[in-house]
ZAMARGU-4260 file (C-alpha; in steps of 0.2 Angstrom, whole numbers, plus 5000, padded with zeros to 4 digits):
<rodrens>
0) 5000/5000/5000 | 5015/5012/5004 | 5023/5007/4988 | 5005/5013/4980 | 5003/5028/4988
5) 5025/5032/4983 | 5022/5027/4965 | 5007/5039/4965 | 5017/5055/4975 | 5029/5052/4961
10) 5018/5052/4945 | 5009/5067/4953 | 5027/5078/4955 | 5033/5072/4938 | 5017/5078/4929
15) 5018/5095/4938 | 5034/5098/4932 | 5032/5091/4914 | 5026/5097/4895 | 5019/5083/4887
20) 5026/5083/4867 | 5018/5071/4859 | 5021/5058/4842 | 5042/5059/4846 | 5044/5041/4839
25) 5054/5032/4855 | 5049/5016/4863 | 5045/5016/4879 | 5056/5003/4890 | 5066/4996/4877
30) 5083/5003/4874 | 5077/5015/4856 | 5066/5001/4853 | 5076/4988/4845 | 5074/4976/4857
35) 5059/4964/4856 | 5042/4970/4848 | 5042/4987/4840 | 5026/4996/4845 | 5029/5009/4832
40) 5021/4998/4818 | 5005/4997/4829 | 5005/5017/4827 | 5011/5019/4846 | 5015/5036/4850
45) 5027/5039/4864 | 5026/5057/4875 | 5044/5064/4879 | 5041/5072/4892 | 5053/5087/4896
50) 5054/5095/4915 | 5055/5111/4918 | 5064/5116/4936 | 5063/5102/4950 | 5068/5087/4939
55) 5082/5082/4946 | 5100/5080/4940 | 5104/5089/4921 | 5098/5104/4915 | 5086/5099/4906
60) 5077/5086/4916 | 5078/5072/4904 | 5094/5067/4912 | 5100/5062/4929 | 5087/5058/4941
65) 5073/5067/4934 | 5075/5053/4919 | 5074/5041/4931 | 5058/5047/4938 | 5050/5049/4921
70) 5054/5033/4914 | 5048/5024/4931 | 5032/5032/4930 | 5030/5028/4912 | 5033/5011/4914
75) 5020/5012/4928 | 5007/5017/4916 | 5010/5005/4902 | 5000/4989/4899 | 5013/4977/4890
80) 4997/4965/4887 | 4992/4977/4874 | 5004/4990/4866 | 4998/5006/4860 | 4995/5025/4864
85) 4997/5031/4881 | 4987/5042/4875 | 4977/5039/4860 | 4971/5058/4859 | 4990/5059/4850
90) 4985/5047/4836 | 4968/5055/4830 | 4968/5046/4815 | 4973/5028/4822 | 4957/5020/4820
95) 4958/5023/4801 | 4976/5018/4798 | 4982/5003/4791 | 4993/4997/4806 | 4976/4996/4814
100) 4970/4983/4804 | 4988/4975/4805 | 4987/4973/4824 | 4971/4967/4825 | 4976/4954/4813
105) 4966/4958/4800 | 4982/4962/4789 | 4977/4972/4772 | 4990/4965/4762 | 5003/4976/4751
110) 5001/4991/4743 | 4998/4992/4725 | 5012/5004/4719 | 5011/5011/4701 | 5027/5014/4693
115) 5034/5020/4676 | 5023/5015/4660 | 5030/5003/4648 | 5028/5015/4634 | 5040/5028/4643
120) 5054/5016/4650 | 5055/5008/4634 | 5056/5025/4624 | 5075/5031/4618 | 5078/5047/4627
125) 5076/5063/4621 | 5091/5068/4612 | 5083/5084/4602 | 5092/5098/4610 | 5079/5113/4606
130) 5068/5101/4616 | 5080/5097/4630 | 5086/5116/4632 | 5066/5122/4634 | 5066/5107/4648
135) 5083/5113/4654 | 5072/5133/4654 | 5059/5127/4664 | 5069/5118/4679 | 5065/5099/4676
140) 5082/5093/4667 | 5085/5083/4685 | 5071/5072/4677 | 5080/5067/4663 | 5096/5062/4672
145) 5085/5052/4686 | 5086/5033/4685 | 5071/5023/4684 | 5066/5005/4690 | 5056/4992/4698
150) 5045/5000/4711 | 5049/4987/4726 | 5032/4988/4733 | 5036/4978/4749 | 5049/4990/4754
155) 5035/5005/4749 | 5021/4995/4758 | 5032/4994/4774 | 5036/5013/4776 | 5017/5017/4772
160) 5011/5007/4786 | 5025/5017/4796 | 5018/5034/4791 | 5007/5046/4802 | 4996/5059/4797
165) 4995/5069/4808 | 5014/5073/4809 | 5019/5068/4790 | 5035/5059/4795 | 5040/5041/4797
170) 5038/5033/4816 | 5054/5024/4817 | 5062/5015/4832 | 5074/5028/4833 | 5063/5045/4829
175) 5054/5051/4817 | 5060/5054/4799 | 5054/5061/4783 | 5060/5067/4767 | 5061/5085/4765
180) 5063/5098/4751 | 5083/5096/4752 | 5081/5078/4748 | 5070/5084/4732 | 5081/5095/4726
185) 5097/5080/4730 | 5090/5066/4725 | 5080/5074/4709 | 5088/5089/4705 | 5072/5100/4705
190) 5073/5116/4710 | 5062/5120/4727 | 5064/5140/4726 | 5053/5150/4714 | 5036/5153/4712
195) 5021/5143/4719 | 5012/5130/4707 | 4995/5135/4708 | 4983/5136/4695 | 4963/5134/4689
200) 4955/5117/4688 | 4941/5126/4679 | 4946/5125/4663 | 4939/5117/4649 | 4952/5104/4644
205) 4948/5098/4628 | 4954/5116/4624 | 4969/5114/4632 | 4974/5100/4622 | 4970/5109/4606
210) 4978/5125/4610 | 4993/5121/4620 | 4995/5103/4614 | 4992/5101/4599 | 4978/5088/4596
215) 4960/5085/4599 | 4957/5071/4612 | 4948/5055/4603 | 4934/5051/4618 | 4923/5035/4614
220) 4913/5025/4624 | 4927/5010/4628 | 4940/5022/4624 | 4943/5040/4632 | 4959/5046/4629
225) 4952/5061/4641 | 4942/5057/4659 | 4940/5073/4668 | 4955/5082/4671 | 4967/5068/4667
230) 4974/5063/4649 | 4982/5046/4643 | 5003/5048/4644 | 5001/5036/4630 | 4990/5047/4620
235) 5004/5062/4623 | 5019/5051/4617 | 5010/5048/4601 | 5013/5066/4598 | 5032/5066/4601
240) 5034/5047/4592 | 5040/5056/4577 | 5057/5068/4579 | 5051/5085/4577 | 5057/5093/4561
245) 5072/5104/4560 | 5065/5118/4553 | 5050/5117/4567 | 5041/5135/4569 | 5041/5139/4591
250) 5022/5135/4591 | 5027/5120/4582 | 5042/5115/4593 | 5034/5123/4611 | 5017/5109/4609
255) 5030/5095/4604 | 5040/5100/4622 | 5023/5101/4632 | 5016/5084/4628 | 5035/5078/4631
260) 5037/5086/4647 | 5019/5082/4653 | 5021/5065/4649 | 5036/5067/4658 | 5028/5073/4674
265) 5014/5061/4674 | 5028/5045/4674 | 5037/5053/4688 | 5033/5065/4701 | 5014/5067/4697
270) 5009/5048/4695 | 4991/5045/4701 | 4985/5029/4708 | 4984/5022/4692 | 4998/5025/4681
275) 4992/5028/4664 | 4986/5046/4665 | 4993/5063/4671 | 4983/5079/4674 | 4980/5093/4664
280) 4981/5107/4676 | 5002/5107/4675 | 5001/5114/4657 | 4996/5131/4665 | 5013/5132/4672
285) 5020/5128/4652 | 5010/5139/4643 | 5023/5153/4639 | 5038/5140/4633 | 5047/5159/4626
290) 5052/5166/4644 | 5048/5151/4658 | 5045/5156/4674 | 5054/5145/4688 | 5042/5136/4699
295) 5045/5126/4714 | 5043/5109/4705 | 5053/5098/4720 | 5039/5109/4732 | 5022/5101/4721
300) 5033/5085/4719 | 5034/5082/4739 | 5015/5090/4742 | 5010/5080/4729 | 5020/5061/4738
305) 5014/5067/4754 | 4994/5066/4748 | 4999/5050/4742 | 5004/5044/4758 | 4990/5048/4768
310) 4981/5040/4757 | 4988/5025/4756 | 4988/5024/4775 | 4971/5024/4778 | 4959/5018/4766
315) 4968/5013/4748 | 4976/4998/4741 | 4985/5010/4728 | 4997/5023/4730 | 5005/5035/4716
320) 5016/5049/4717 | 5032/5048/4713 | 5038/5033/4723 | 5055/5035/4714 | 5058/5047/4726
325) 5054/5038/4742 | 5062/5021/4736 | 5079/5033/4734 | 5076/5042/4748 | 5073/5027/4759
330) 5090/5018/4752 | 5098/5035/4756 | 5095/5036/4773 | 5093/5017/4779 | 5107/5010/4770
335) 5107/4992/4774 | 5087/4991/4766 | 5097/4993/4748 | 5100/4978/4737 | 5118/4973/4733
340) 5126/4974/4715 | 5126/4956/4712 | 5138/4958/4696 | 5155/4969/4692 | 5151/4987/4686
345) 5148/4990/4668 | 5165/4994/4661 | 5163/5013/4661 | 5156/5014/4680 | 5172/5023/4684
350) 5171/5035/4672 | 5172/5052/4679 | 5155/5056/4689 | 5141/5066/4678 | 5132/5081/4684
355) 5118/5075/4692 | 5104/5071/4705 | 5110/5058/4716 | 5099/5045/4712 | 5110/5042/4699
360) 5121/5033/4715 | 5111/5019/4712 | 5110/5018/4694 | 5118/4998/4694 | 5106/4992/4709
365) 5098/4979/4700 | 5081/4977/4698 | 5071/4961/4706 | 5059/4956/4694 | 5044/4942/4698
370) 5049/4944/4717 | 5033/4939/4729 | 5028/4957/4737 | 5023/4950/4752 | 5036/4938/4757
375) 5049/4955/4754 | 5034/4965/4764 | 5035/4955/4779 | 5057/4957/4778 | 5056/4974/4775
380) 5045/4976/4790 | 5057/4964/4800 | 5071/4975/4793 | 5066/4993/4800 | 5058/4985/4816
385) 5078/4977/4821 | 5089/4992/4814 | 5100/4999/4825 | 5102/5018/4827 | 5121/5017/4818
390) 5109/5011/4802 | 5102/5026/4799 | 5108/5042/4791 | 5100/5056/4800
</rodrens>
C-alpha cells in the first residue's frame, strides 16, 4: 500500500513539472526500441516528456534523476498486454490507419504501387536539344538524368504502414523521419525556390489539348483518351513518336515539348493511383515556353507524395506519386534496406561522375523482377523494426 501511495506521489510531481510533446517516435522501455516488439508499427506514439525546474539532476530534466523518475512512471502506466498509445488523443487518425487493421490481425495485404509505364521506360531518350534546352528553361532537366526501376512495393508498403498523418513523418524505432525539400532537390535535381504551382482546375480541357498541345482528344465509349482532368501519357507520346522537324516553327516545337514534358511529369513526380494518365492542370505552368517562369517543382513533387501517403495509410490499396523518390530516399538514409550489386560494374562505371541528382548513386542496383511482394513486405517490416540507430543516416 506504501509502495502505491509512493508510485502515486511520484507520478503526481513528475506531471507538475512536465510538458507533454507528443508523436516523438521512442519506445517506451526498450533501449530505442530495437529490442523485442516494435510498438511503432501498431501506430504507438510515445510522450517525451521534458521537466522544467525540480527534475532532478541535468539541466534539462531528461537526464540524471529526473529521467529516472519519468521513465519509472511511464513504465508504471503501460499495459505490456496490449501495446499502443498512452494516450490515443495523440493518434487521432489511428482507427483509420492501416497498422490498425495490422494489429488486430486483419492484415490488408501490400500496397499496389504504380510505377513508370512501359511506353516511357521503353522509349529512347530525348536527344533533340531545342527540346532538352526548353526542359533545361523550365527547371525539370534533373528528370532526365534520374534513373528509373522496379518499384519494390514491399519496401513501399512497409514505410506506408510506418507513416502518420497527423505529423507527416515516418515513426521509426529511433525517431521520426521524413523526406524533406533538400532531399528533392538531392535526389532529383528539381529546383524548390521559385514561384508557387497553383493554378485553375476550371478550365475546359479539351481546349487545352487543342491550343497548348496540339491535338483533339479521341473520347469514345470503351476508349477515352480524356476522363475529367486527366489525359492518357500514351496518347501524349504519340505526339512526340516522330522527331520534330528541324525547321519546326516555336508554336510547332513549344506543343511538341509540352506533351514531352507532361508525359514526363505524369511517369514521375505526378503519378496517380493508376499509372496511365497525368493531369492537365500542369500545362498552366507551360504555357509561355518563350520566357519560363521558375516554379517550385521539387515543392508540388513532395506535396503531391505526401497526399499520396496519407492516402495509402488509411483507406487505399494503391498509391501514386512519385515513389522514385521515396524508394531513393529510403535507400539513402537506411542504407542496409538497399539491394547489393550482384555483378562487376559496367566497364565505364568509373568513368568520371556526371552532373547530376544523386539518384544516379544507384543507377547499377539491380532490379528484382517476379519477386513475391509480400514475402519481401514481411522482411522489410522485420528490417526497419531490428535496425539499430548506427543504420540510419540522419
Amino acid at each position: 500500500m506504501a509502495d502505491s501511495v509512493e508510485m502515486g506521489r511520484d507520478l503526481a510531481q513528475v506531471k507538475a513539472n512536465l510538458v507533454i510533446v507528443p508523436l516523438v517516435a521512442l519506445a517506451v522501455g526498450h533501449s530505442y526500441g530495437h529490442h523485442g516488439a516494435d510498438p511503432l508499427i501498431l501506430g504507438f506514439a510515445v510522450v517525451l516528456c521534458v521537466a522544467h525546474g525540480g527534475g532532478g539532476g541535468g539541466s534539462d530534466g531528461v537526464c540524471g534523476d529526473g529521467g529516472n523518475v519519468m521513465a519509472a512512471a511511464n513504465a508504471g502506466r503501460i499495459d505490456y498486454t496490449e501495446p499502443g498509445p498512452i494516450d490515443r488523443s495523440v493518434l487521432s487518425k489511428q482507427l483509420k490507419h492501416r497498422s490498425e487493421a495490422i494489429w488486430n490481425g486483419q492484415d490488408p495485404g501490400f500496397v499496389t504501387c504504380r510505377s513508370c509505364s512501359s511506353e516511357f521506360s521503353n522509349r529512347e531518350p530525348m536527344v533533340d536539344n531545342r527540346v532538352r534546352n526548353i526542359i533545361k528553361a523550365v527547371g525539370l532537366q534533373g528528370l532526365l538524368w534520374v534513373p528509373g526501376r522496379e518499384i519494390d512495393h514491399g519496401l513501399i508498403t512497409a514505410l506506408v504502414e510506418r507513416w502518420r498523418l497527423e505529423t507527416h513523418t515516418f515513426h521509426m524505432p529511433h525517431g521520426e523521419i521524413t523526406i524533406t525539400l533538400q532531399d528533392v532537390e538531392v535526389l532529383l535535381e528539381l529546383p524548390v525556390d521559385g514561384d508557387a504551382i497553383i493554378g485553375s482546375t476550371q478550365k475546359t480541357w479539351v481546349d487545352v489539348c487543342r491550343d497548348f498541345l496540339g491535338f483533339q482528344p479521341i473520347n469514345q465509349d470503351n476508349h477515352k483518351q480524356l476522363t475529367g482532368q486527366r489525359i492518357l501519357i500514351n496518347r501524349l507520346l504519340k505526339q512526340v513518336a516522330n522527331p520534330l522537324p528541324p525547321n519546326a516553327e516555336e508554336d510547332q516545337l513549344h506543343k511538341y515539348a509540352r506533351c514531352y514534358i507532361l508525359a514526363l511529369l505524369g511517369d514521375t513526380i505526378f503519378m496517380d493511383k493508376f499509372g496511365d494518365r497525368v493531369h492537365l492542370m500542369w500545362v498552366q505552368q507551360l504555357e509561355d515556353l518563350r520566357n519560363p517562369r521558375r516554379y517550385s517543382w521539387g515543392s508540388a513533387c513532395l506535396a503531391w507524395l505526401y497526399q499520396k501517403l496519407c492516402r495509402a495509410s488509411e483507406d487505399t490499396s494503391q498509391i501514386g506519386g512519385c515513389l522514385l523518390l521515396l524508394q531513393y530516399w529510403a535507400w539513402a538514409r537506411f542504407p542496409y534496406l538497399c539491394p547489393a550489386v550482384e555483378r562487376g560494374l559496367p566497364v565505364d562505371a568509373y568513368r568520371p561522375p556526371v552532373l547530376g541528382p544523386l539518384s544516379l548513386k544507384w543507377l547499377w542496383v539491380p532490379n528484382k523482377k517476379n519477386r513475391s511482394a509480400h514475402i519481401f513486405r514481411d522482411r522489410n517490416r522485420e528490417q526497419i523494426a531490428s535496425m539499430l540507430l548506427g543504420q540510419v543516416v540522419w
